[in-house]
KELO-335444 format. One record per residue (C-alpha): x negated, y negated, z negated; residue in three letters. Coordinates in steps of 0.001 Angstrom, whole numbers, plus 500000, padded with zeros to 6 digits. Layout:
BEGIN
XYZALA ...
//
This chain:
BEGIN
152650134937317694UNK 151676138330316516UNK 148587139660317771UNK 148872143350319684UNK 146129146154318727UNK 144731145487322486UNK 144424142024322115UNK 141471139966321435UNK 140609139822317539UNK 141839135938316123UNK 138408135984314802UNK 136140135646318053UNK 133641138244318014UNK 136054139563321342UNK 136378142581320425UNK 140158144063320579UNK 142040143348317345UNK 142356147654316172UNK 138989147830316044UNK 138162144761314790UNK 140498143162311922UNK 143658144873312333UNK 142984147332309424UNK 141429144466307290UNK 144335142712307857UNK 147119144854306865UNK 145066145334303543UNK 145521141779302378UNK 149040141579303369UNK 149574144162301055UNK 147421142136298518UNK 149883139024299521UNK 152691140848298941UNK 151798141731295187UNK 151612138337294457UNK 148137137947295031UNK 146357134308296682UNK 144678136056299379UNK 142855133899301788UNK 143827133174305514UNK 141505133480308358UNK 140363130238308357UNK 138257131745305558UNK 136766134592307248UNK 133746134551309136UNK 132981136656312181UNK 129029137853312454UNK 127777135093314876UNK 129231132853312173UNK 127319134714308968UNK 124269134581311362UNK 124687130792311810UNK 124969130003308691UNK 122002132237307584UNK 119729130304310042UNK 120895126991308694UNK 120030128931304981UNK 116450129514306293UNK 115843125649306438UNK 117960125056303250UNK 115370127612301479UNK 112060126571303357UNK 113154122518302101UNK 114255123551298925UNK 110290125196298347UNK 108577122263299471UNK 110149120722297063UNK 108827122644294544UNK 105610122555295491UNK 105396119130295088UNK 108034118028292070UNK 106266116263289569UNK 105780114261285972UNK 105352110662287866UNK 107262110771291059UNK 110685109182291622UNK 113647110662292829UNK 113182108702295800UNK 109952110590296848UNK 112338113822296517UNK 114533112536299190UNK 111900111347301493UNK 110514115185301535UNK 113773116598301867UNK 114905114112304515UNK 111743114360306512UNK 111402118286306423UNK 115498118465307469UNK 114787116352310541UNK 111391117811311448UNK 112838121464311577UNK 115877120211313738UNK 118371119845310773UNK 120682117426309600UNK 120465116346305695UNK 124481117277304957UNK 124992114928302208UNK 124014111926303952UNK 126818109803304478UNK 129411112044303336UNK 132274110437302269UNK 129909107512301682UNK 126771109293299907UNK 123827106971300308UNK 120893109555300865UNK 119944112992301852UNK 120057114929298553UNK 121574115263294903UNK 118843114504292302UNK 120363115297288862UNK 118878114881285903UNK 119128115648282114UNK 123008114650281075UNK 123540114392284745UNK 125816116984285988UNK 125350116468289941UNK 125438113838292137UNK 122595112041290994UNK 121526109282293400UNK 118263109145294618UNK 116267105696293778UNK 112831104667293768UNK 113481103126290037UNK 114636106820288749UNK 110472108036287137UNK 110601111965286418UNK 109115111553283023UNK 107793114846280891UNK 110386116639279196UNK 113076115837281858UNK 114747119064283587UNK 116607118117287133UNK 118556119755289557UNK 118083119652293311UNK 120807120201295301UNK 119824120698298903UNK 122741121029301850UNK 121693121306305406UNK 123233121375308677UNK 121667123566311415UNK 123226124049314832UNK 126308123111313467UNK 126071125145310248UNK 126094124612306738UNK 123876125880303928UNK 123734124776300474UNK 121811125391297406UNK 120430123789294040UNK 117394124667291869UNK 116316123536288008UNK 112975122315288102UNK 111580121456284218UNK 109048118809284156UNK 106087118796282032UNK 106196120113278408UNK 110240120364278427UNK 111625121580274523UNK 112840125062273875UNK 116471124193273847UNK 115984122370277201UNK 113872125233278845UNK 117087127986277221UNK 119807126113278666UNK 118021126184282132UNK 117697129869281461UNK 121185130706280960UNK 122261128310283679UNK 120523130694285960UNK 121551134030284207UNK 125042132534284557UNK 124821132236288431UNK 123631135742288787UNK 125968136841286642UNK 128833135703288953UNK 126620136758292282UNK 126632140334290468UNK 130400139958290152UNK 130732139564293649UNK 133020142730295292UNK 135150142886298252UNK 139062143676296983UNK 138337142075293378UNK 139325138329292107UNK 137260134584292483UNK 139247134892288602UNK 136392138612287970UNK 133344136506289099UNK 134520133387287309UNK 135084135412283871UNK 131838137053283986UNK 130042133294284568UNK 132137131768282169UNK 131696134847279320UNK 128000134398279415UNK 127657130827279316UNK 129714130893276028UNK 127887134156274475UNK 124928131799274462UNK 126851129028273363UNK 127188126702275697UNK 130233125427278110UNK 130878125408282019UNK 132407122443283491UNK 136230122908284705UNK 136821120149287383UNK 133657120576289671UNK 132905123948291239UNK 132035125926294014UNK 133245125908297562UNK 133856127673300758UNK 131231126381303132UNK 129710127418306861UNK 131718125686309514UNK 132264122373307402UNK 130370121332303912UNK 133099121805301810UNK 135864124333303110UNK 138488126191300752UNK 138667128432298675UNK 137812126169295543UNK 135197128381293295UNK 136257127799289505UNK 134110129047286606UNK 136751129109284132UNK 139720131177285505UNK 140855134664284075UNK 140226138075285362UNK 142658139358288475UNK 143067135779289417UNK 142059133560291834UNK 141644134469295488UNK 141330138048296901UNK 137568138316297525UNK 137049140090301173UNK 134389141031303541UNK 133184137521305320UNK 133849134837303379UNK 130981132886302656UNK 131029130480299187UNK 128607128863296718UNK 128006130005293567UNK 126889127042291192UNK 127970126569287820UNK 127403123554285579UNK 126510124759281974UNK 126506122464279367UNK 124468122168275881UNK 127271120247274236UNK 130656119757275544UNK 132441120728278749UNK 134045117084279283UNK 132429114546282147UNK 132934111587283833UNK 132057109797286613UNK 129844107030286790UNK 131792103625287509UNK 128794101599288386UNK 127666104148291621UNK 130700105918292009UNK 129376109394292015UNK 126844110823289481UNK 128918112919286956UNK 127541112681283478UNK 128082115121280276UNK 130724112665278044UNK 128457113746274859UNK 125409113385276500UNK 123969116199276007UNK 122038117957278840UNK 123804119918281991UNK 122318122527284104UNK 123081124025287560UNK 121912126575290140UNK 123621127062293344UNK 123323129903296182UNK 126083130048298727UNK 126733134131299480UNK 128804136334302047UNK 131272138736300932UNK 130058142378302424UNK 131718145078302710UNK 130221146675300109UNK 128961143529297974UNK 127721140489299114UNK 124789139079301375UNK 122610136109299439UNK 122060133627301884UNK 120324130895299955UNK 118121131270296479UNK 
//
């Protein structure tokens, strides 16, 4: 049923719908109507939502520093989960990845030719020279945050320390590419244009995500589409950011033996940063860095 200008706004911040979405609305319909993937409002978040999810960001951020505080040559990847598992549940969180979809532990340890979805284990030594991701995703109040950092361990080599670099120049390329009323397909291009100016690949079947309400929520975030396409970026929609660069090859696969951990086919060394943002009206918010 079609809403009336004096009705509530769909979105829930009960306000009337003239002065709250109506105007936003009939801008992506005309968006629609060119042809354009616009998104519904399912993917639109009213303010109490953004401020949710920023909350939820503080602990993602606040776990995500402890951890580098205390990464280190010697530890195991198991010691990384028992700080992020233990800070989650002593601020009130929930460690998202646990358990979803049958994920055995409370964060993504990644390391060297891993891609993501490295498994935590006590038998998994951070030696010198390694670089790893840590992806951290929390639940707070019923919100979602997520975000990843590159940590290099020790004396790490040049090319090592330059892909890690890039990795992160790549993200901010693509959070710099972030404007309401322009294309997933603009930020994507400007990601995708750096990695390979430096010569290195992003990974085409794992990306970013919609995520807030649930962990994973549409729109898919690909680093590899063309300019103008994609979905219609708009004012509240809240999405990762996290590119996998790669020193060799784009091509992975997935480990048969766990299930989960995506390596680099080559084997050569992937890199990743992740921040999930909020489309502004005149930009974009960072919630997690």
């Amino acid at each position: 049923m079609k809403l009336g200008r004096n009705d509530p706004c769909w979105c829930g911040s009960g306000r009337k719908y003239k002065v709250c979405h109506e105007r936003m609305d009939e801008r992506i319909e005309s968006y629609r109507l060119e042809g354009h993937i616009v998104p519904g409002p399912e993917q639109i978040k009213n303010e109490e939502q953004i401020q949710g999810i920023r909350d939820s960001s503080k602990l993602n951020i606040a776990i995500l520093d402890e951890v580098t505080d205390r990464i280190h040559a010697g530890m195991s990847t198991q010691d990384i989960d028992d700080i992020v598992s233990s800070l989650t549940q002593k601020m009130g969180g929930i460690a998202a990845p646990l358990g979803y979809e049958g994920f055995p532990k409370s964060v993504c340890t990644s390391i060297n030719d891993d891609v993501c979805h490295g498994i935590p284990s006590s038998d998994i030594i951070l030696q010198d020279g390694d670089i790893i991701n840590v992806d951290v995703s929390t639940i707070y109040k019923g919100y979602f945050s997520d975000s990843s950092r590159m940590f290099c361990i020790g004396d790490v080599s040049p090319e090592k320390k330059r892909l890690v670099e890039v990795a992160k120049e790549c993200m901010q390329k693509g959070i710099e590419a972030v404007k309401p009323w322009t294309f997933l397909g603009d930020m994507a291009d400007a990601v995708n244009s750096h990695a390979k100016a430096n010569g290195y690949t992003i990974v085409r079947e794992i990306g970013g995500h919609g995520v807030g309400i649930e962990f994973h929520e549409e729109p898919f975030v690909s680093y590899v589409t063309k300019p103008g396409t994609e979905m219609l970026m708009v004012p509240g929609m809240v999405f990762t950011i996290e590119p996998m660069v790669n020193m060799g090859k784009a091509d992975i696969y997935t480990d048969e033996d766990n299930g989960w951990t995506v390596h680099t086919e080559d084997g050569k060394p992937s890199a990743q940063w992740e921040v999930t943002l909020a489309v502004t009206e005149d930009g974009y918010e960072i919630l997690t860095y």
